[in-house]
Each structure stands twice: as structure tokens, then as C-alpha cells.
C-alpha positions as CSV (number, residue, x, y, z in Angstrom):
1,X,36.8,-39.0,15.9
2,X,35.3,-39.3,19.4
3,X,37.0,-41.7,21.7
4,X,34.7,-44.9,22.3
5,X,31.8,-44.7,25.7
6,X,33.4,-46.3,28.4
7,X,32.8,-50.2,28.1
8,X,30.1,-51.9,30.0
9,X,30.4,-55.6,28.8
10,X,29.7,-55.4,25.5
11,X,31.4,-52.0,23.7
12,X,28.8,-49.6,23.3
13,X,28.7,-47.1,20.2
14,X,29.6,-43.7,20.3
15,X,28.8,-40.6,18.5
16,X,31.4,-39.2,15.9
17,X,31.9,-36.1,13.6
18,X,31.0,-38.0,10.4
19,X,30.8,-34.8,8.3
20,X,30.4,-31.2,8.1
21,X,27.2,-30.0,6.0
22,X,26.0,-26.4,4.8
23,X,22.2,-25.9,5.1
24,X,21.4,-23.8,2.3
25,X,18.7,-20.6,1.8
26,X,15.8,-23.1,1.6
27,X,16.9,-24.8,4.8
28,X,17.7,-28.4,2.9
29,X,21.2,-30.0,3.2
30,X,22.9,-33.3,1.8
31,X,23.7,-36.3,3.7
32,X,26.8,-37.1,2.0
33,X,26.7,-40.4,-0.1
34,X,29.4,-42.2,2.0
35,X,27.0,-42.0,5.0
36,X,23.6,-42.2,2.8
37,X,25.2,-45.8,1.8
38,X,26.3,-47.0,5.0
39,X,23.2,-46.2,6.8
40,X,21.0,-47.7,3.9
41,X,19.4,-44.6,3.3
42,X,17.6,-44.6,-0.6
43,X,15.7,-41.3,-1.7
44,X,12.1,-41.5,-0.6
45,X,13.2,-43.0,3.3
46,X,12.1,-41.4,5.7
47,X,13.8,-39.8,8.6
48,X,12.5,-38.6,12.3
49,X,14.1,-35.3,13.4
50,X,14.9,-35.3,17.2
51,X,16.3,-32.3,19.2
52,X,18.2,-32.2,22.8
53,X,17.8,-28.8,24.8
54,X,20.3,-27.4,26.9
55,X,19.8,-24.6,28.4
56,X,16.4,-23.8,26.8
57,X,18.4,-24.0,22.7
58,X,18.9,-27.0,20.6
59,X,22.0,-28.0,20.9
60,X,22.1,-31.4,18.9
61,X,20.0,-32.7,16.2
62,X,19.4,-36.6,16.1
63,X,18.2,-38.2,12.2
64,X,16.9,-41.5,12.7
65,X,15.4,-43.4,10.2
66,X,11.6,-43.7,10.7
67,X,11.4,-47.9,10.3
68,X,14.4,-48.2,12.7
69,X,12.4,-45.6,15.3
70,X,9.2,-47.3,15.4
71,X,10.2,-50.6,17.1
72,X,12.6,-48.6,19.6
73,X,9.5,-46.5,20.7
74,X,7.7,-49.9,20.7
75,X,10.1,-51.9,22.7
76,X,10.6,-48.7,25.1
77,X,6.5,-48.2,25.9
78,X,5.4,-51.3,25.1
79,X,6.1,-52.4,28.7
80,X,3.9,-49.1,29.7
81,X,1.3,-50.1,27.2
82,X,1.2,-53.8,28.8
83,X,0.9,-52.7,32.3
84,X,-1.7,-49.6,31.7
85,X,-3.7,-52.3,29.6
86,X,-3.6,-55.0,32.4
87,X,-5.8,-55.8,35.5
88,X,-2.7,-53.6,37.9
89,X,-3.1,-50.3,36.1
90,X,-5.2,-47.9,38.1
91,X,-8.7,-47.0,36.7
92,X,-10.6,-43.4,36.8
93,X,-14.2,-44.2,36.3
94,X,-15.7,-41.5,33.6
95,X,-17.3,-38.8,35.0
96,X,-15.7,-38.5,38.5
């Protein structure tokens, strides 16, 4: 198990080897059931697959599940969305 972030008033999470899984001819693998019932996850859910790059390869591949990414990506750009919807943003008239 991965030792904890460093602690910046509240303790942050950290990443930790849960498990090890095969990915088989067809490319699918199995979440084990330990982690499919503490993250909630019921067949039909859906998942977003991210990547991180390093060095132009993936390195790490991120499941989230879709109704838990959609208000992240809200609360993230929906301070963008605001301001590029408001009076501040700058405008580009069509055609110029």
C-alpha cells in the first residue's frame, strides 16, 4: 500500500495497488468484486477511461465512474463557462 499524500489540513487520499488484473485476448478484464462493491459499481454503470502520458506512452489508466465525472467536469469549467458567458469575456464579431 502507498504511504498517504503529505497532509494539507484535511488528509488527502492517495492512490493504492488495489489489485492486479489480466486483460484477456478480447481486451476485457474484471474489476474484482471486493472493489466493484466498495465503489458501488452494479453491471450496466458506466465508466470514463482517462490516460496520463509520460514521455509520449500511457503510463496510468484512471476508471472513473461516469455520474461521479460529470459534476467534477462541471464544478472545474463551470467557472470558465460563467465568465465566457458574462459581459467580461472577450467577443470576436462573426466575420472579422
Amino acid at each position: 500500500m502507498a504511504a498517504p499524500d503529505k497532509e494539507v489540513g484535511a488528509q488527502r487520499a492517495c492512490c493504492t495497488v488495489e489489485a492486479l488484473v489480466s486483460v484477456d485476448e478480447r481486451g476485457q478484464l474484471v474489476l474484482p468484486k471486493s472493489i466493484r462493491n466498495r465503489a458501488n459499481l452494479r453491471g450496466g454503470d458506466k465508466l470514463a477511461l482517462s490516460t496520463i502520458e509520460r514521455e509520449g506512452a500511457v503510463c496510468c489508466i484512471v476508471l472513473t465512474k461516469a455520474a461521479d465525472l460529470a459534476p467534477a467536469v462541471r464544478a472545474s469549467l463551470g467557472p470558465l463557462a460563467d465568465y465566457l458567458g458574462s459581459d467580461n469575456a472577450p467577443r470576436k464579431e462573426m466575420g472579422k
